[in-house]
N, C-alpha and C positions, 0 to 999 in steps of 0.2 A: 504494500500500500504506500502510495508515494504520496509524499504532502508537500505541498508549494508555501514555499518563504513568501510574506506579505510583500509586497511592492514595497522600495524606499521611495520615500517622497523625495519630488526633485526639489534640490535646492535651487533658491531664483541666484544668480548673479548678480553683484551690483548694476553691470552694464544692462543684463535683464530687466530689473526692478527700476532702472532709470527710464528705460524704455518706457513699459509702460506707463511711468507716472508722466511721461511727456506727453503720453497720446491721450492720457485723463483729461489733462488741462487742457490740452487743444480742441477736444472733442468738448472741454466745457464750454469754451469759451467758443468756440460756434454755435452749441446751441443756444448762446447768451446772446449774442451775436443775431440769429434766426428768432426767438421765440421772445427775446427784448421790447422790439418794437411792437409786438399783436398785443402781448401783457399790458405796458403802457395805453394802448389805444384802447382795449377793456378797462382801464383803469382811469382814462379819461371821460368816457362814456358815461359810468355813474359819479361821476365828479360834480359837482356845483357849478355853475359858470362863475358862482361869486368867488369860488375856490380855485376852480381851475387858472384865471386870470392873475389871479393873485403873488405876489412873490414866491417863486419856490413850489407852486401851483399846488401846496397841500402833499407835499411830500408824495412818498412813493406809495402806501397806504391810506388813503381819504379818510378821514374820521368819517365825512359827512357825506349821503351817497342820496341820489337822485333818477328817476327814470325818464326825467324832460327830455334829455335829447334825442330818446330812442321814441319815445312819443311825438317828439319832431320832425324824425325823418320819414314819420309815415304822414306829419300834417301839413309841414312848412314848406313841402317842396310843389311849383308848379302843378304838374299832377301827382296822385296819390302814390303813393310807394308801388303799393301794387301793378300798376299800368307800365312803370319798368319793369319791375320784376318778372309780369307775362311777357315785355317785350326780350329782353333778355335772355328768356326760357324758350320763347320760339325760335330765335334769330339761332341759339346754340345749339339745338336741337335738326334744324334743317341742318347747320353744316356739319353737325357728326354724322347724321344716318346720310348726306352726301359723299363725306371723305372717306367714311369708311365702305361705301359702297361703292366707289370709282375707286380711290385708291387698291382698294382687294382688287379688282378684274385688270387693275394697270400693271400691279406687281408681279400678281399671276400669267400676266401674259408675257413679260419681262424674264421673267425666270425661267417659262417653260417653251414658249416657241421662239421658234426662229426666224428672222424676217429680216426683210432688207431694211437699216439702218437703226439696229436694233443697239449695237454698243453707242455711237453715236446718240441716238434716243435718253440711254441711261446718261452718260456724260454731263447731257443738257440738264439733265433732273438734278445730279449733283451740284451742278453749278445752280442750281438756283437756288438751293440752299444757302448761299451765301450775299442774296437779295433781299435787300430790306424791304418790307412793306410802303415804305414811306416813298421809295423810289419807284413805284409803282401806281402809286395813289392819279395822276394824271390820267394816264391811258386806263386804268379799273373807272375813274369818273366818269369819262368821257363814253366808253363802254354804256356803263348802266345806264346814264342820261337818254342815252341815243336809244336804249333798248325796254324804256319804260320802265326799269327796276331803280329810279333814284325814290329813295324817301318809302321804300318798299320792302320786309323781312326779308324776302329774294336775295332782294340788294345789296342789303347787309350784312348777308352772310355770304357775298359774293366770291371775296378771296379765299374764303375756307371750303367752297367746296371740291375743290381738288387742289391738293399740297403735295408739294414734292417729297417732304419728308417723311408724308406717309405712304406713297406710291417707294420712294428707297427700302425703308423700315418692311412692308411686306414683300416686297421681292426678296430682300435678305433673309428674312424667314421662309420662305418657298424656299429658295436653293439648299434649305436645312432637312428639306421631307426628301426622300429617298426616292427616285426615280419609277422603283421598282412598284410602287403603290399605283402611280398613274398605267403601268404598262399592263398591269392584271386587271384597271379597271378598264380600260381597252380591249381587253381580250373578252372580256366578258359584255363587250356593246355599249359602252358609257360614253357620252359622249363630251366634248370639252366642259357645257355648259352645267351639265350633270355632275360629271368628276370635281370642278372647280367648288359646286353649292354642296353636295352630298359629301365628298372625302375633305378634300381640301381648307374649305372655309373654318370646318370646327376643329380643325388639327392647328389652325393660325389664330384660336380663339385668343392666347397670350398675348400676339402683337396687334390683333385686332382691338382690343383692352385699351392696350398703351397707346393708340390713333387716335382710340375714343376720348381717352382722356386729355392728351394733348391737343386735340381740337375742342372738349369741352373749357381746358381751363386759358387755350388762346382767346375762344370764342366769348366766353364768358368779360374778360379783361380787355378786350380791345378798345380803344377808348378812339383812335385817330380816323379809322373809317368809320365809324359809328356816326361822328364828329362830324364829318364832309357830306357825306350823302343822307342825311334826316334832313329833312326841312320844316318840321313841327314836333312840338313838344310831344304830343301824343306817342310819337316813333322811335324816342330815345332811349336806350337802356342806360343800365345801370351806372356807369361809368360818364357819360356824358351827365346823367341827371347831377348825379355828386357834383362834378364839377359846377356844373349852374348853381346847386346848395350853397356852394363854397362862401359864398355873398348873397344877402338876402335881405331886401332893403338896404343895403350900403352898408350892412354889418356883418364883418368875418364871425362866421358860428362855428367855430372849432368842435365844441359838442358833439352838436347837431350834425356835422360833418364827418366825425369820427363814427358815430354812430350807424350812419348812410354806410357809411364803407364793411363798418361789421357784422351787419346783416347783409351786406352785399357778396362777399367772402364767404359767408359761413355755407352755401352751397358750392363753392369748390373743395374747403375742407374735406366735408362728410361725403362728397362725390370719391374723393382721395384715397380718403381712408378705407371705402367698403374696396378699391380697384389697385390697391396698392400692391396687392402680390400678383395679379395678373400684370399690371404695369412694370415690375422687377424685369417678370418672367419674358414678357415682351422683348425688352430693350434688350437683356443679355442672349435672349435664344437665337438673334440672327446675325453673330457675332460671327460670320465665316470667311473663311476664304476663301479663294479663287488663282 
């Protein structure tokens, strides 16, 4: 009967134990860093205006706590908080179930057939990754204008319904599924349109995740086309309404303002948070080469 000596515990090294204690503090101090500024903006939110203005704005814990300004940002703004908030929720909403529906059949077609000026095609996609929105803004105006979609959720969600970087992101994923999945479902009669919706699309459900989310939390925050193309209050989301809050009657409402923004926010959080392993899973699984 043989018996096994307990494991020794490893001793840490100085140079070990330094290690780590470097990566503590730096990992605090990012998330002090990250999580700083949302704390404070909560913490401004139930503040007093009499306090918040005041020297020192009532330190970093308010003795004294209020719910005016979250009751403001649903009264003082233009229209009602809600009429953003639906506009916001529609405008987001076309362009994910768009991006994620062109981007999937762009990527898939990128990966899997072949076709005259197909590397060429990819190269373009890449580079446009490195296109601002804002350089862009001209010719997308002129665009909608001329096509009836100015001042219209179409509109608005113009630039997001196909991205580049979600047409890269699923072809990178596709060239990760194995060949040999499309060649049996070939044999057996499937056709591209078939193989793509039935095998393909639920096997990319991870980066299809991560599209969703990065077009919801683009779509959601974009504040400069929003900006250009609305021509009535009625049509503005969330991000533009703030801005208009910002001044109201010729008075900066900091509050009021902080408040707008963190109910504004708190639907990308908890969007985040239920999508965050699929979102991981997304970005690293189409990590290949070629």
């Amino acid at each position: 009967m043989s018996t096994r000596r307990p494991a020794r515990p490893v001793r840490e090294t100085p140079r070990t134990w330094l290690s780590k204690a470097v990566t503590y503090v730096l990992l605090t101090l990012g998330a002090v860093v990250i999580l700083g500024p949302f704390l404070w903006m909560v913490r401004s939110v139930i503040t007093p205006n009499s306090v918040l203005y005041s020297r020192g704005g009532g330190g970093v814990i308010p003795r004294h706590f209020t719910l005016d300004h979250i009751t403001g940002a649903f009264t003082e703004g233009i229209q009602p908080f809600d009429v953003y908030f639906v506009n916001s929720l529609i405008v987001t909403a076309i362009a994910v179930v768009s991006n994620v529906f062109f981007c999937g059949l762009a990527g898939f077609a990128l990966a899997r057939f072949e076709f005259v000026g197909r590397r060429a095609l990819l190269i373009v996609i890449v580079l446009m990754l490195a296109i601002p929105i804002e350089s862009r803004i001209i010719p997308l105006y002129i665009l909608a204008s001329r096509s009836g979609f100015s001042n219209t959720y179409f509109g608005i969600a113009l630039p997001l319904l196909v991205t580049s970087l979600g047409i890269f992101l699923m072809r990178q994923y596709v060239m990760t599924i194995p060949r040999e999945i499309d060649e049996a479902a070939t044999v057996d009669g499937c056709s591209a349109w078939r193989l793509y919706w039935q095998i393909i699309f639920p096997i990319c459900r991870p980066v299809i995740a991560a599209i969703a989310i990065f077009t919801f939390i683009t779509a959601w925050n974009d504040f400069l086309w929003p900006l250009v193309i609305t021509q009535t209050q009625d049509m503005q989301t969330l991000p533009v309404a703030a801005a208009n809050l910002a001044v109201v009657k010729d008075q900066l409402r900091w509050g009021t303002l902080l408040a707008f923004s963190l109910l504004s926010v708190l639907p990308v959080l908890i969007f985040y948070l239920f999508m965050q392993r699929q979102f991981m899973a997304g970005i690293t699984g189409g990590a290949v080469k070629e």
